[in-house]
C-alpha positions as CSV (number, residue, x, y, z in Angstrom):
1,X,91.6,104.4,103.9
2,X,94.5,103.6,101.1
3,X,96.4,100.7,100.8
4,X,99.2,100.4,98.1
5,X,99.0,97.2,96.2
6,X,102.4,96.1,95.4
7,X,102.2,93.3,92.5
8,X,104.9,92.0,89.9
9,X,104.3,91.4,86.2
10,X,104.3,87.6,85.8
11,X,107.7,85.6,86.2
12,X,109.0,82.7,86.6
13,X,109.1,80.9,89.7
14,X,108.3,76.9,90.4
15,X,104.7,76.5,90.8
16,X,106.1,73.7,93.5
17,X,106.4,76.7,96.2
18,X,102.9,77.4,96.7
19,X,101.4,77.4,99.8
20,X,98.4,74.7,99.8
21,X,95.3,76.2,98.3
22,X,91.7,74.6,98.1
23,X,92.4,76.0,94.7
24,X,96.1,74.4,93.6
25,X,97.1,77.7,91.4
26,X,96.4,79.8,94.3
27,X,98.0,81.3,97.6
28,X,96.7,83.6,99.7
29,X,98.3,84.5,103.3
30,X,96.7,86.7,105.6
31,X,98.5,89.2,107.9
32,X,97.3,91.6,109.8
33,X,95.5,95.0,108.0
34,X,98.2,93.0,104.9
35,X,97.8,90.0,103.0
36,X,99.5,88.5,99.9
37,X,98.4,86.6,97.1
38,X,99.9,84.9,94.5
39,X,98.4,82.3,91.6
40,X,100.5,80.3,89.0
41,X,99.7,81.9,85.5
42,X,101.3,78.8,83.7
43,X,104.2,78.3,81.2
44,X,106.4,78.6,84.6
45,X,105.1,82.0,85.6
46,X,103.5,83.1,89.0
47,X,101.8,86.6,90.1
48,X,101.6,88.2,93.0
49,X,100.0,90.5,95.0
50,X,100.7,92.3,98.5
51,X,98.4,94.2,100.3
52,X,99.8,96.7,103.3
53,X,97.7,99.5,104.7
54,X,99.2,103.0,104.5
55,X,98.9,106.5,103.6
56,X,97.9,106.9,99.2
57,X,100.7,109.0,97.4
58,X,104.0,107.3,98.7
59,X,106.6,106.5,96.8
60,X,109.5,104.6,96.7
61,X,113.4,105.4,95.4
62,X,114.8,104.1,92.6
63,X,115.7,100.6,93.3
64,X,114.3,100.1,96.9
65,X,111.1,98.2,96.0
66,X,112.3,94.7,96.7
67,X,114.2,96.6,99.9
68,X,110.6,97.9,101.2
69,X,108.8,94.9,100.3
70,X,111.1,92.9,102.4
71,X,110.9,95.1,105.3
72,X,107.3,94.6,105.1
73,X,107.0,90.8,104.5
74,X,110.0,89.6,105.1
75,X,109.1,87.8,108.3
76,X,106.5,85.8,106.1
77,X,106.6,82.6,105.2
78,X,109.3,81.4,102.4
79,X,106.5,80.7,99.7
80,X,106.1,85.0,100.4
81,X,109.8,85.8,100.6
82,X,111.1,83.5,98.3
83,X,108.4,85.5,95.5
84,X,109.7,88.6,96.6
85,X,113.5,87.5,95.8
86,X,112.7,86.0,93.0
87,X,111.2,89.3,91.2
88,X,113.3,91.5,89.5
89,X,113.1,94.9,90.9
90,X,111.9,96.3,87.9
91,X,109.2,94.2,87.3
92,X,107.2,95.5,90.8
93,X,104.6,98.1,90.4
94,X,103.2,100.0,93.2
95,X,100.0,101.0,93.2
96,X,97.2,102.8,95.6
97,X,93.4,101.5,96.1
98,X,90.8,102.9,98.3
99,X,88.4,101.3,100.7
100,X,85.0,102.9,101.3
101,X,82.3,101.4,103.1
102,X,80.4,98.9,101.6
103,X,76.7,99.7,99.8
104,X,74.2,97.4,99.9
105,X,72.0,98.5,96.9
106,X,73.1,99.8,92.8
């Protein structure tokens, strides 16, 4: 199984948006086989994270991260969507990472 991992380099955005944490520089919201996470990396700037479950190797065209990224979490809360707009499209990397059943000995 592949997920891409979507993530930003850090930017600003007002810590103030950030959905309650037990930890208070950290969000993470659940969706389902997705989930987003984001933490406050001071000096104004947040980082984020979003998880979606698809095949490895896709790509996107130029300039249709933010596009894609708000098809995928747009219905989210305004803590995820407000991130997303937030982030310049050049600043969102796409990446893929593998799942493999877990091992219980090294």
């Amino acid at each position: 199984m592949s997920r891409s991992r979507l993530q930003n380099k850090k930017k600003p955005f007002p810590s103030t948006q950030l959905t309650p944490h037990p930890h208070p520089q950290l969000s993470t919201t659940p969706g389902h086989k997705q989930y987003f996470v984001s933490s406050d990396v001071g000096d104004g700037k947040m980082q984020w994270y979003g998880f979606h479950e698809e095949p490895a190797g896709g790509e996107d065209a130029d300039g249709a991260k933010k596009e894609r990224l708000l098809s995928i979490f747009g219905g989210w809360t305004d803590q995820v969507t407000d991130l997303l707009r937030a982030t310049r499209e050049d600043d969102v990397l796409r990446r893929d990472i593998y799942d493999r059943p877990p091992i219980f000995k090294w």
